[in-house]
N, C-alpha and C positions, 0 to 999 in steps of 0.2 A: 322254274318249271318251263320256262319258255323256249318253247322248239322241243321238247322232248314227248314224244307221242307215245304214251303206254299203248293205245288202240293197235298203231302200226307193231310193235312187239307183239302184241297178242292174236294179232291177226296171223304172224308170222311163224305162231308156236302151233297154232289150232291144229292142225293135219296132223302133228306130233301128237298132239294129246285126243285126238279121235281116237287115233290107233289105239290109243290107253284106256277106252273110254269104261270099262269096268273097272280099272281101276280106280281111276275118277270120283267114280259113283264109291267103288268102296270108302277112299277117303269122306265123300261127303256125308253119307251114311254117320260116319264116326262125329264130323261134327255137328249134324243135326240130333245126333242122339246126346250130344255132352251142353249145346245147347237146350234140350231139353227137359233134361235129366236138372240145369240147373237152375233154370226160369218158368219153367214148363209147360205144357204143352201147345198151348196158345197165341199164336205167331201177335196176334194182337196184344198183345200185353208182354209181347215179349222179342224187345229189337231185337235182339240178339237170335232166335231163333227166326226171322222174318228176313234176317238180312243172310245165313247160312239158306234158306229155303228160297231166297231169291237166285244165288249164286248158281244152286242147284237146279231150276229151273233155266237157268240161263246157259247151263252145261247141258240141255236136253235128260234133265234124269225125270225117268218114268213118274208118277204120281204114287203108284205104289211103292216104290222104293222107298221116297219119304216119308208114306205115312208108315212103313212098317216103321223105321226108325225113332218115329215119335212115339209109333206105340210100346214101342222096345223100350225106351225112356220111361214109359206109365208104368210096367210092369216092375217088377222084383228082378230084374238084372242089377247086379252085381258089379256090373263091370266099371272100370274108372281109366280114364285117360289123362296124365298130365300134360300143362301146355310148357311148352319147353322153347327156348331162341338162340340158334347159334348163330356166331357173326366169323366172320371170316374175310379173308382176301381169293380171289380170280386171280389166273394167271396175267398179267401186264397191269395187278396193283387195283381190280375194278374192285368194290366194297359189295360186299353179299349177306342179307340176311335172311337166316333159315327160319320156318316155324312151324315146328311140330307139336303131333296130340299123339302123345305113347302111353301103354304102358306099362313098360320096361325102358327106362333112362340110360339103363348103361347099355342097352343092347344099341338104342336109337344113335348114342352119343359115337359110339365104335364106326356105327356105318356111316354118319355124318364124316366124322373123322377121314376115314377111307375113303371117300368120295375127294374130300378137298384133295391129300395127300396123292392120291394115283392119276388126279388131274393137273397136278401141277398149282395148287393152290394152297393157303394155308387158315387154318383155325384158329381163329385169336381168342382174347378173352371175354369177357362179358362186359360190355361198352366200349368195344376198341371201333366198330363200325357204325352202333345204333343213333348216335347224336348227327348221322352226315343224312340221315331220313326221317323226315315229317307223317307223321300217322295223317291221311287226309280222305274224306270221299271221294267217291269215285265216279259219275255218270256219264254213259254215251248213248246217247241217242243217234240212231242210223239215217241218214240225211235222207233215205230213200222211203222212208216214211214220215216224213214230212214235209208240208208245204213253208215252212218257217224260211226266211234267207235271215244271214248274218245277223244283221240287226234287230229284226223279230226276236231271232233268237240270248242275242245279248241285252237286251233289255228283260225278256222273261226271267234270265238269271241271274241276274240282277237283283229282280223283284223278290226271286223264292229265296232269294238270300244266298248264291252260288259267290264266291271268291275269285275263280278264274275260268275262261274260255276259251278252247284251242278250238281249232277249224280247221278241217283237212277237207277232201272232196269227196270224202265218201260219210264221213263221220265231225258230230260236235262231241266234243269230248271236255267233261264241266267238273273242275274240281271245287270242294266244299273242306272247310273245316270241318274236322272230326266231330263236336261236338253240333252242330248245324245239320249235320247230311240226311241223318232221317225228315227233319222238316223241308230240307231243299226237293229231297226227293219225292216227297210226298206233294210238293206244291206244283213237280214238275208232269206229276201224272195226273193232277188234278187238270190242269191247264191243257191235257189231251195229250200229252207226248207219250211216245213206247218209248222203254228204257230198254236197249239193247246190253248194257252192264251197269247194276248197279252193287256198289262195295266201299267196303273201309279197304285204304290198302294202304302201301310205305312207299313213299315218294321223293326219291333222292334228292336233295337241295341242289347236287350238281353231278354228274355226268360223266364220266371215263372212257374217252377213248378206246374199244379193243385192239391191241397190234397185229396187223395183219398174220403174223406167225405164229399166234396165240390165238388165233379166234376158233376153230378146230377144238383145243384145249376146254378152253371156256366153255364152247358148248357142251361137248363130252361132259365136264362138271354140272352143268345145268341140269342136262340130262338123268346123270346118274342124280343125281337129289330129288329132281321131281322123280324120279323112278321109283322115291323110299318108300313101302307104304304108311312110314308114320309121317313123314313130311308132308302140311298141309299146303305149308306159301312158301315160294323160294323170291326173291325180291335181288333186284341189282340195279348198282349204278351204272352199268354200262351204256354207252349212248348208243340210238339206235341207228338205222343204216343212214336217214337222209341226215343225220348231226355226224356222223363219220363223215363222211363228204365233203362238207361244209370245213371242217376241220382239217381238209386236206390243202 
């Protein structure tokens, strides 16, 4: 994980996904309702809904938006979404993992498909890409609200039981084992910090170069995927702009 800054990616995508920002909210709506449709309704009793309703908070969605969804889940809806994973290759060979909540499989699976295929990429089988990424936490806390320097900071996570610490100058960026991350997270907000992102997400063990005459490509595919509305998480190894550089 070292030198690779998810923060700097997603800082880089934000403006993109502003523009999007109903749709956003549509997809989160979906997972907050299948989280609670299957733990229920009680974010307290129920990670898995606490950690979709932080996400969503962290994307600016309204308070009503979520609690209709919860309460959409209390009611007699019907409806069901399965969770579904494609893996795939990016154009210049980078590894991609898709994760969607549909429901209709084959309609989802086509536009996946279509998406690799018109960007120059290809859809592999089920475990051709999943083993090159680690399910791991996720925390960033925003340097500009706090008074913590480096070492304050690495010793606290340390403490709440954090695994790694990246440091940039605008942002700490703190990953946790999957199994840990509710406790880490929850020791880190105790200890007074704002959590500018907190999640479970897929964390490539290593990193791909994009080639300069592919990167265009690449995007476009990124694009069109988060564009699905069943696509929840799109994930890559691609390495981001200061590890391109460095590799020059």
């Amino acid at each position: 994980m070292s030198g690779h800054s998810k923060w700097h990616n997603i800082q880089g995508r934000k403006n993109a996904q502003d523009a999007k920002r109903g749709k956003v909210f549509q997809k989160l709506s979906r997972e907050i309702y299948m989280a609670a449709k299957s733990g229920g309704p009680d974010p307290s009793g129920n990670p898995r809904l606490r950690l979709v309703m932080d996400k969503a908070r962290a994307a600016n969605m309204p308070k009503d938006n979520i609690q209709r969804a919860i309460k959409k889940a209390e009611g007699n809806s019907d409806e069901h979404y399965d969770e579904v994973t494609y893996e795939g290759y990016a154009p210049g060979g980078v590894a991609i993992l898709v994760e969607a909540l549909t429901d209709n499989k084959n309609r989802t699976a086509s536009s996946v498909r279509v998406a690799f295929t018109r960007n120059g990429g290809s859809l592999g089988a089920t475990g051709s890409v999943a083993y090159m990424f680690d399910r791991k936490g996720y925390i960033v806390i925003d340097r500009s609200t706090t008074d913590a320097d480096e070492d304050q900071m690495l010793m606290d996570v340390m403490e709440a039981g954090g695994d790694d610490l990246q440091t940039s100058d605008d942002a700490y960026e703190i990953y946790t084992d999957a199994k840990s991350f509710t406790a880490v997270r929850d020791a880190l907000e105790k200890a007074g910090y704002q959590l500018a992102v907190s999640e479970l997400t897929m964390v490539p063990q290593n990193t791909t170069p994009v080639p300069a005459d592919k990167k265009e490509q690449f995007e476009k595919l990124v694009d069109a995927l988060e564009d699905d509305d069943d696509v929840s998480n799109v994930y890559t190894a691609a390495a981001d702009e200061e590890e391109q550089l460095s590799c020059k």
